[in-house]
C-alpha positions in Angstrom: 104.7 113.6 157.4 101.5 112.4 156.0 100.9 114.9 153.7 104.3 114.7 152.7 104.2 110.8 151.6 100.2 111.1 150.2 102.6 114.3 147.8 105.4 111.6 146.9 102.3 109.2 146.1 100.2 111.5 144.0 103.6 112.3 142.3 104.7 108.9 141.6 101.3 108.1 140.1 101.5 111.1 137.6 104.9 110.1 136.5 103.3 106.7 135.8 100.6 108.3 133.7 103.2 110.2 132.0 105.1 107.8 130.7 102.6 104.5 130.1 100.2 106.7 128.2 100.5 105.9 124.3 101.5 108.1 121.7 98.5 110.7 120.8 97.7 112.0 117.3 99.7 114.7 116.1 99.0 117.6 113.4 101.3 118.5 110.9 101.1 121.6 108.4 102.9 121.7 105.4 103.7 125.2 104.3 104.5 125.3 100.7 101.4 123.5 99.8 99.7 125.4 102.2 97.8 121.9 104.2 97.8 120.2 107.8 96.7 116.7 108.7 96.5 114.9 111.4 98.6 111.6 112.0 96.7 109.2 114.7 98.4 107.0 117.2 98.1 104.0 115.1 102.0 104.8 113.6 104.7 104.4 115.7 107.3 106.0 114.0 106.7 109.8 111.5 109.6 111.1 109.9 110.0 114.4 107.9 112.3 116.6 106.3 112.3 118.6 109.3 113.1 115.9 111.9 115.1 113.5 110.3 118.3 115.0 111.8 116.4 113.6 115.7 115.9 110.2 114.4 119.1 109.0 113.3 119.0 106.1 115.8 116.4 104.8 115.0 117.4 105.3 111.2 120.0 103.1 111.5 118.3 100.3 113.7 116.5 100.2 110.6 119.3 100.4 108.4 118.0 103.5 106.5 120.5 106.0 105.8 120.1 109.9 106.8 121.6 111.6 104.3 120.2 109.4 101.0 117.1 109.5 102.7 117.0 113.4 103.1 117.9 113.3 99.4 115.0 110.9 98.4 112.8 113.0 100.6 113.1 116.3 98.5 113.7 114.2 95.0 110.5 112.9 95.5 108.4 115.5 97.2 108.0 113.7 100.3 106.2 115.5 103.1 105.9 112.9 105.8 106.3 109.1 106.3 104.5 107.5 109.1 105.2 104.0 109.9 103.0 101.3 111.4 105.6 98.0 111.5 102.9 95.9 113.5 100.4 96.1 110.5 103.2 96.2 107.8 101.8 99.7 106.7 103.2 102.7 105.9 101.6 106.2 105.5 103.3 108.4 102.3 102.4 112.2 101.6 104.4 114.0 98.6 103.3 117.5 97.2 104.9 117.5 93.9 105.3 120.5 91.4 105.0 118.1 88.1 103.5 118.1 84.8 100.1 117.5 86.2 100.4 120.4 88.6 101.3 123.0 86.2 98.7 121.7 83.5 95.7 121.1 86.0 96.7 123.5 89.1 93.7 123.2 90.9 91.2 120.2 89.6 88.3 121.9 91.8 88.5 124.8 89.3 88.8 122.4 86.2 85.7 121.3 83.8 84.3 117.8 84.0 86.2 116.6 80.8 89.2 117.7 82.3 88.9 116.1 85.8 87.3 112.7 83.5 90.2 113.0 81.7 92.6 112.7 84.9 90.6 110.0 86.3 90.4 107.9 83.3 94.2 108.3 83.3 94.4 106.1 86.1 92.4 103.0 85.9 93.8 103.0 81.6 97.4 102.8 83.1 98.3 106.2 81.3 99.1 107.8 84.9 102.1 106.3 86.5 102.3 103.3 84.3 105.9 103.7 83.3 106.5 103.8 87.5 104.8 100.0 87.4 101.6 101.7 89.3 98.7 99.2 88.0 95.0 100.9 89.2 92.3 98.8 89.5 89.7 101.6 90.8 89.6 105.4 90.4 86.3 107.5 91.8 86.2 110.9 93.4 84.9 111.8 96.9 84.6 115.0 98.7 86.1 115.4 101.4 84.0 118.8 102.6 85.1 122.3 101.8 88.4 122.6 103.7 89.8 120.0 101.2 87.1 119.1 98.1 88.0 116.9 95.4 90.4 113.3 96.2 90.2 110.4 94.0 89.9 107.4 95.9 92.4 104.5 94.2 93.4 101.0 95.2 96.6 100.0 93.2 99.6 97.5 93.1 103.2 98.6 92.4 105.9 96.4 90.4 109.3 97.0 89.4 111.0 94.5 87.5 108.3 92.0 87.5 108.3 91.7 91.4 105.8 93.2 93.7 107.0 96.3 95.5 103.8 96.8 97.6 100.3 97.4 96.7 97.7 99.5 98.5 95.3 102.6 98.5 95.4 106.4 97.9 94.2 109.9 97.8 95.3 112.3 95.0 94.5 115.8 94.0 96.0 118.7 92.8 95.9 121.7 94.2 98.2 125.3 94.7 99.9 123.7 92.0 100.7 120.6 93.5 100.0 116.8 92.5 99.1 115.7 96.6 98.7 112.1 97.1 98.3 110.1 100.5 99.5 107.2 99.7 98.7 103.9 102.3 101.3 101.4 101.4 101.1 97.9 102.2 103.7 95.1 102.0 104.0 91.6 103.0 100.4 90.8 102.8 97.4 91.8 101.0 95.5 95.2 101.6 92.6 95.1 103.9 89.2 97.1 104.4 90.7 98.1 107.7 94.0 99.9 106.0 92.1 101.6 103.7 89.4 102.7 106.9 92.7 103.6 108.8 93.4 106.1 105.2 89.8 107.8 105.7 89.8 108.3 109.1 93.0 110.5 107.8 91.9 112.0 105.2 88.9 113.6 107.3 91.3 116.0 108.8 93.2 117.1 105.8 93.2 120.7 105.3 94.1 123.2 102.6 94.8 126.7 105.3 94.4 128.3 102.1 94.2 128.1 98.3 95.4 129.9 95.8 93.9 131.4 92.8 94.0 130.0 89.4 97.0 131.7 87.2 97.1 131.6 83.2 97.5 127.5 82.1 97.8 125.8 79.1 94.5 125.4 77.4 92.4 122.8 77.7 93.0 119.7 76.2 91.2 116.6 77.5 91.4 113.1 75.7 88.0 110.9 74.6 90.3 108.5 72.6 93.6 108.6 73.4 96.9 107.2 71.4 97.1 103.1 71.7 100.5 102.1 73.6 100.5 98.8 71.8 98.8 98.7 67.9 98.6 96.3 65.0 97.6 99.2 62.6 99.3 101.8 60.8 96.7 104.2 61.1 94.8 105.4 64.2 92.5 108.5 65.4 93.3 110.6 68.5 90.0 112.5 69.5 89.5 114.7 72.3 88.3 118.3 73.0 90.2 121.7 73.4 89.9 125.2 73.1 88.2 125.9 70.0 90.0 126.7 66.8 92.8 125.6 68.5 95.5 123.7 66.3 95.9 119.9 67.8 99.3 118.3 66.2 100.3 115.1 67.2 104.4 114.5 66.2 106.2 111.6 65.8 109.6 110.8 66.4 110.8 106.6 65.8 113.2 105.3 68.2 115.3 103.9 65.7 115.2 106.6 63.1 116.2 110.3 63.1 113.8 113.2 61.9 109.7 113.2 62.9 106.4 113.8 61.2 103.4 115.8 61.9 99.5 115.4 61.8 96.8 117.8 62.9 93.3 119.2 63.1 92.0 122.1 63.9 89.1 122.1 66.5 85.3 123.1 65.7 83.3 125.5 66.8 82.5 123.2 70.0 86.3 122.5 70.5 86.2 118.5 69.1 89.0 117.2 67.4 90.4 114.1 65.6 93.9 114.0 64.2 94.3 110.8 61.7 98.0 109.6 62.8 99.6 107.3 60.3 102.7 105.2 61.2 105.0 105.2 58.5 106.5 101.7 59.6 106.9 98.8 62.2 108.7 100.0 65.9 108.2 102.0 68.7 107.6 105.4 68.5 107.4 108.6 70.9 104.4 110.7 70.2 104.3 114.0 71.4 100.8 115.9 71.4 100.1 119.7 71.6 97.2 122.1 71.9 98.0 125.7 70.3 96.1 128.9 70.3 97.5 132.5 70.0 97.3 134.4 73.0 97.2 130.6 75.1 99.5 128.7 76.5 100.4 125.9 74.6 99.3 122.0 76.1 101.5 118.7 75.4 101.2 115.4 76.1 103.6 112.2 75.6 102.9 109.1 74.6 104.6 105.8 73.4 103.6 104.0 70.4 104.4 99.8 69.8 103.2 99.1 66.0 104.2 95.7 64.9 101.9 94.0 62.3 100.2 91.2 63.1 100.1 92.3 67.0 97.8 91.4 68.9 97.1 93.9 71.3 96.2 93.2 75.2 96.1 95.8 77.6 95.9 94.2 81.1 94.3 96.4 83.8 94.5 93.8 86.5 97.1 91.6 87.5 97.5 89.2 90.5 100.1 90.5 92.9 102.7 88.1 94.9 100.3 88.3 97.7 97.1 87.0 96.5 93.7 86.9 98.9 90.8 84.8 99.0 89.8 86.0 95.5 91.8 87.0 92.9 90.7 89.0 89.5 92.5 89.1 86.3 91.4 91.6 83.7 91.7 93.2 80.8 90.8 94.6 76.8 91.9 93.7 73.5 90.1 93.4 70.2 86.7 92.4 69.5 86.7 88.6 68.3 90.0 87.9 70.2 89.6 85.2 73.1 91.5 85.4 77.0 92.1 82.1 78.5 93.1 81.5 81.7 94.8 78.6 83.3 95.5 78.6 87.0 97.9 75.9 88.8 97.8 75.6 92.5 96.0 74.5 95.5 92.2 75.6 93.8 92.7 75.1 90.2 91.0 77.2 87.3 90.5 77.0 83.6 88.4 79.6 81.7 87.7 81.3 78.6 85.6 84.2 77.4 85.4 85.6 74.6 85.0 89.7 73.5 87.1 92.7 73.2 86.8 92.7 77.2 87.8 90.0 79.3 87.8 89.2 83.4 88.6 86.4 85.8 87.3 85.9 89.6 89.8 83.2 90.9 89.1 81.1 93.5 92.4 81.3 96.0 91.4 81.2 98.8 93.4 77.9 100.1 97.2 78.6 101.0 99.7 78.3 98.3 101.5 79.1 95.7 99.4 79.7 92.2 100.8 79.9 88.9 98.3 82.1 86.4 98.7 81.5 82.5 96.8 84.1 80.3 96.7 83.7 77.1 95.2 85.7 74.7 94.7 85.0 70.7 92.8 86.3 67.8 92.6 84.9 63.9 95.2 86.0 61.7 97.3 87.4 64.5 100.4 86.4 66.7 99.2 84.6 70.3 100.2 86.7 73.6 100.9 84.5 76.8 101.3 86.7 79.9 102.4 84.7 83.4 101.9 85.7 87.0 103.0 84.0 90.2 101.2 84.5 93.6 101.3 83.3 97.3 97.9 82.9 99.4 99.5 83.2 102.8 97.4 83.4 105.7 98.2 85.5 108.9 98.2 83.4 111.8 94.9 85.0 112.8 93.2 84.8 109.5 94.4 81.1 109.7 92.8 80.8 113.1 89.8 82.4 111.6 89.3 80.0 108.6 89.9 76.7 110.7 87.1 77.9 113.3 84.6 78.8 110.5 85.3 75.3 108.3 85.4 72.7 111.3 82.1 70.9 111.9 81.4 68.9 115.6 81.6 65.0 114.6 80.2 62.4 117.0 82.4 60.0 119.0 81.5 57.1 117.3 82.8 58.7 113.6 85.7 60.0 114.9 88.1 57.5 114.3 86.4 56.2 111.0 88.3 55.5 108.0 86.4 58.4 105.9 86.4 60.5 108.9 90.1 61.2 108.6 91.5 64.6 107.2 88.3 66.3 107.9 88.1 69.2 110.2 86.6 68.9 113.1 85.7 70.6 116.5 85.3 69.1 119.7 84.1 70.4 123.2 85.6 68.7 126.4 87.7 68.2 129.4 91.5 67.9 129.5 92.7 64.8 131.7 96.3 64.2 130.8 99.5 66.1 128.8 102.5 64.3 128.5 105.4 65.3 126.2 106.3 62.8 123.7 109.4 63.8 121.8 108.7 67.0 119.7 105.0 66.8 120.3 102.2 67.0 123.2 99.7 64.3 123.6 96.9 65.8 125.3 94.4 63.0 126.6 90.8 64.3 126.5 87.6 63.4 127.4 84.1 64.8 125.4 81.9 64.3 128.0 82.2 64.2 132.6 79.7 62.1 134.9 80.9 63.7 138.3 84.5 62.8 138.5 84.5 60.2 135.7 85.1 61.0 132.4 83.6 59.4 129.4 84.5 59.0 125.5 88.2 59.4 125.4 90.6 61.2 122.6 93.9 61.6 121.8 95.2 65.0 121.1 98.3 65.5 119.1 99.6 69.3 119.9 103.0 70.7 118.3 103.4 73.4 121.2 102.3 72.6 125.2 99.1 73.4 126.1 98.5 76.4 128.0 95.6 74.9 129.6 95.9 73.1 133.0 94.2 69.3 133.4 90.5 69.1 134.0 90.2 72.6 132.1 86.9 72.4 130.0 87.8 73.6 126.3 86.9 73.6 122.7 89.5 72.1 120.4 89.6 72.1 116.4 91.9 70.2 114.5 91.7 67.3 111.8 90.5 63.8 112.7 93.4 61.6 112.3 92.7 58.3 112.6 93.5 55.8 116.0 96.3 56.0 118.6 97.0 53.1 120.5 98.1 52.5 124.6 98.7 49.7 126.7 96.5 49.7 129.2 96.9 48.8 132.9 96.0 45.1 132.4 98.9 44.9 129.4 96.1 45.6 126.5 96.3 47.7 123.8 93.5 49.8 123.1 92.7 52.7 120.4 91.2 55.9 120.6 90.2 58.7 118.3 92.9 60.9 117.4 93.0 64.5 116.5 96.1 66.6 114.9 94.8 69.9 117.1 95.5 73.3 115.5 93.6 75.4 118.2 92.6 75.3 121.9 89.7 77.5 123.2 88.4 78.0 126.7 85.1 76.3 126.9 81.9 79.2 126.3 
């Protein structure tokens, strides 16, 4: 009988095991690109074309629906999405057969220009632009032999002028596909820790195997590339390609029917420069190919803004709807031209520099709402204004953070001063009284005890009850508010510091 009930026991505590232990980390292998990686128990929630079908409760708890979200899955080459609501993240891995894929294949088996070239295309806003994907860094890392070459990017993603999400990513290509793990963030700012959470990932990404390089398009890697907004009729596209090859860049107006052509034919190192001449003011698509007999042919697209007089500003970083403690504003345009910045808002700013390239460091690190004015001007050319809106919010432990760092101890005696009031203070002591007083809690505490007496009296003003019981020794911070008054025993009134408390800490 004993045996049998220590058996029951042993069984009942397994089953507890079983079921309280948290989710582990899971592998996943992706057979068409020929990769696994390994999701850790930090996301609740992974979906994938393969197990949406399982998931459809949860689907529509959070009203997502299966069969437009299978679509969007294989529209956009999505591989897995891995979902960590808690730290309003979201994990993103696509494999796409694009443009990119079939020009570069593998960009471990491409030539530095080449890989330059991709890289540059990021942080100049030639990759994903037209999406609304605005790069503010691009650098490479390896991530050892089983996976080589990812460039490491932080972005922020708009459509419409509003902030979809920002975040940080991994990107390669490889077998012929563009491969990017994308960490996406929304509802607050990106954090060190998210893009941590993103390496700790990428350390198990595998390629099981790699394919070898087939015939692609030749070479054709840009030094200067076509200007997507220009005051000029004439510019210079330079690069290099195979050499001898025939470089043609053709346009075609969006208002006019017909095209024209320019080229150059590379040296005997494979630099080129084609002259491109805009016959008149609008905006143009501009189509650029590499050709060489026996080779594949390259192309690239481009769109071309030519209006005279205009000045142009490319802006490479923009504040986001959710701003941090600092925020940066840069960006090029010609030499001589000057950026000024005007900032309304809880830390104003007002700057200007001068120089073909121009950047802000904004102070926001107070909550609020900021309003950013850029505007940028040159001599004999028309003025460009560009506005941004942004939100400094603070999570509720980032605001418990800041009010611990910024409160100072104040002595008794300055406490209920005139210029003592709206500073933060901090204050170590004994609880003695909490009474409720309409929507608030008046806490009555004492800073210092002499066996049971207590000694130097304040008034704490609390908008939630206290978790603490009375005589509990604590540390409080808050902002020194003045006097508050009581009638005494004897029929007096009599004043006391007061402090609006925002936190209440046991004691050290």
């Amino acid at each position: 009988m004993l045996r049998k009930k220590l058996f029951i026991l042993l069984g009942a505590l397994l089953l507890t095991l079983v079921f309280s232990a948290p989710a582990l980390a899971e592998t996943y292998s992706f057979g068409d690109v020929r990769a696994s990686v390994t999701i850790p128990d930090n996301f609740e929630q992974v979906l994938t074309p393969y197990n949406l079908g399982t998931k459809r409760e949860w689907l529509e708890q959070h009203g997502m629906d299966h069969d437009a979200l299978s679509n969007s899955f294989y529209q956009e080459g999505i591989l897995l999405t891995a979902y960590d609501e808690e730290e309003g993240r979201t994990l993103v891995i696509t494999a796409l057969r694009d443009v990119d894929g079939q020009t570069y294949f593998d960009l471990n088996n491409q030539d530095e220009d080449m890989r330059k070239e991709f890289r540059v295309s990021h942080t100049n806003g030639t990759a994903y632009g037209v999406l609304g994907y605005t790069y503010t860094s691009a650098k490479w890392a390896n991530y050892g032999k089983n996976a080589l070459r990812f460039l490491q990017t932080e972005y922020t993603l708009r459509q419409e002028g509003e902030l979809v999400c920002a975040g940080y990513q991994r990107r390669t290509i490889r077998n012929g596909y563009t491969i990017t793990l994308d960490m996406q963030i929304r509802g607050r700012s990106p954090k060190q820790a998210d893009n941590a959470l993103l390496e700790k990932i990428m350390k198990t990404w595998e390629f099981t195997e790699v394919l070898p390089m087939p015939a692609l398009p030749i070479k054709l890697a840009l030094t200067s590339a076509p200007p997507s907004e220009t005051s000029e009729a004439t510019f210079t596209i330079k690069g290099t390609t195979a050499r001898k090859a025939k470089v043609t860049a053709t346009l075609f107006s969006l208002g006019n029917a017909g095209g024209q052509s320019f080229t150059d034919t590379a040296n005997n190192s494979g630099s080129f420069a084609v002259k491109v001449t805009l016959p008149s003011q609008g905006v143009y698509s501009l189509t650029l190919t590499a050709e060489l007999e026996g080779a594949i042919t390259a192309q690239r697209l481009y769109s071309v803004t030519f209006k005279q007089g205009l000045l142009p500003v490319d802006l490479l970083v923009t504040p986001g709807d959710s701003l941090d403690d600092e925020t940066i504003l840069s960006g090029t345009s010609l030499e001589g031209a000057k950026a000024q910045l005007s900032v309304s808002g809880p830390v104003p700013y007002n700057k200007t520099v001068g120089g073909a390239k121009f950047q802000f460091k904004v102070d926001t690190h107070l909550e609020g709402t900021y309003q950013f004015v850029l505007t940028v001007s040159k001599k004999g050319m028309h003025e460009r204004t560009f506005s941004f809106t942004g939100t400094r919010a603070y999570s509720d432990s980032e605001r418990g953070e800041k009010i611990r760092a910024n409160a100072k101890k104040m002595a008794y005696a300055n406490l209920a001063k005139t210029e003592s009031q709206g500073r933060s203070v901090w204050e170590e002591g004994y609880i003695t009284g909490i009474t409720q007083s309409l929507n608030e809690w008046v806490v009555t505490f004492a800073l210092t005890k002499s066996g049971s007496a207590y000694k130097d009296i304040c008034y704490l003003i609390c908008q939630e009850q206290p978790t603490f019981a009375v005589d509990s020794k604590v540390k409080i911070y808050g902002t020194a508010a003045g006097t508050y008054t009581v009638l005494s025993d004897d029929g007096n009134v009599k004043s006391y510091p007061r402090i609006d408390v925002s936190i209440i800490d046991p004691a050290n």
